[in-house]
N, C-alpha and C positions, 0 to 999 in steps of 0.2 A: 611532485605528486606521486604516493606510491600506484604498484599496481593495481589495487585494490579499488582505489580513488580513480585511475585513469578507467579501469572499464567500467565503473558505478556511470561516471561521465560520458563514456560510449554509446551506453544501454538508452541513460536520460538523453542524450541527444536523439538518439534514435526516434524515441518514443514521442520527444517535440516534433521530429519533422514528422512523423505520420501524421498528429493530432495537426498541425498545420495545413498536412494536404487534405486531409480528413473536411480542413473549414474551409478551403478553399474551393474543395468540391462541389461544397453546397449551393444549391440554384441561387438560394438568396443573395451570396455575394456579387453586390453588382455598386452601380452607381447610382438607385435609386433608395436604397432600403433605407427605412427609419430605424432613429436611436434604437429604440425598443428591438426591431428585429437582427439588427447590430449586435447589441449588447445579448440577444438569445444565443444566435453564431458563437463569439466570443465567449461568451460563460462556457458553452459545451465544449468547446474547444479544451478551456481553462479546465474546465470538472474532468475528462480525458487524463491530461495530462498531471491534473493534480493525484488520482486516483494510481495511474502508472508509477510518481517520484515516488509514495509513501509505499506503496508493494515493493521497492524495488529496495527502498533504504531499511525497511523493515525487515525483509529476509535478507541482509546483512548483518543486523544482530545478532551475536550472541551470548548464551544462557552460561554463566556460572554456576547455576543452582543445580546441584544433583542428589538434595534432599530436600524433604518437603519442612516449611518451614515453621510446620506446627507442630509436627510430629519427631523430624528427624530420619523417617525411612525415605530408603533410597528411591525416587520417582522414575516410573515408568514410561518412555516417548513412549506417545500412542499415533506418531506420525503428523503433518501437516493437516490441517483443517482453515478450512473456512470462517470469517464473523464478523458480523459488520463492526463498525466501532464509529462512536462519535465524536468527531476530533473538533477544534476550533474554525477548522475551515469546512464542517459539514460532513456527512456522514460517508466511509469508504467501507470498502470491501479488503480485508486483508489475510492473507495464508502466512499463519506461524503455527511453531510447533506446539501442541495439546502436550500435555504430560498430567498423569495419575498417580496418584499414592497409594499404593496398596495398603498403609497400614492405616491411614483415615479416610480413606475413600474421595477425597478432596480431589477436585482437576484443578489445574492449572494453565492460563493462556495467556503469554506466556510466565512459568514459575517466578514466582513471589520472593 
């Protein structure tokens, strides 16, 4: 495994054992709770930690592009930003790099 791969794995394990103690904190784990308030625990837990893997493997990519691909001018980093995005396992929150084209005013998140 390289380094890159061993501390992605660092970070995510990390981020598993908070969202773990995170569920184990809660009053409701016990030995009475129903499926339902179960499966509430567990989903938040789940949504945690699924939210943390894709931030974490997403600002690991990156960008090749350092022209816009309509134009051809050279794009501008306008820095990290914020945006939710709808993925297959429901909506997160992710920080990638915004990039602009000065010569068609076009953004990009991330370039095309």
């Amino acid at each position: 495994m390289d380094e890159q791969r061993a501390g992605l794995k660092a970070r995510l394990m990390a981020k598993a054992e908070a969202a773990i103690d995170k569920m184990l904190a809660d009053e409701r784990v016990g030995e009475t709770m129903t499926m339902s308030s179960i499966e509430a625990v567990v989903g938040k837990s789940e949504s945690d930690f699924r939210q943390a893997a894709l931030e974490e493997i997403v600002g690991m990519q990156k960008s090749n592009t350092k022209t816009c691909p309509m134009c051809g001018t050279t794009l501008l980093n306008k820095g990290k930003q914020r945006r939710q995005v709808v993925s297959l396992r429901g909506e997160v929150t992710l920080e990638r790099t915004y990039y602009e084209c000065p010569g068609c005013r076009k953004g990009y998140f991330p370039p095309g």
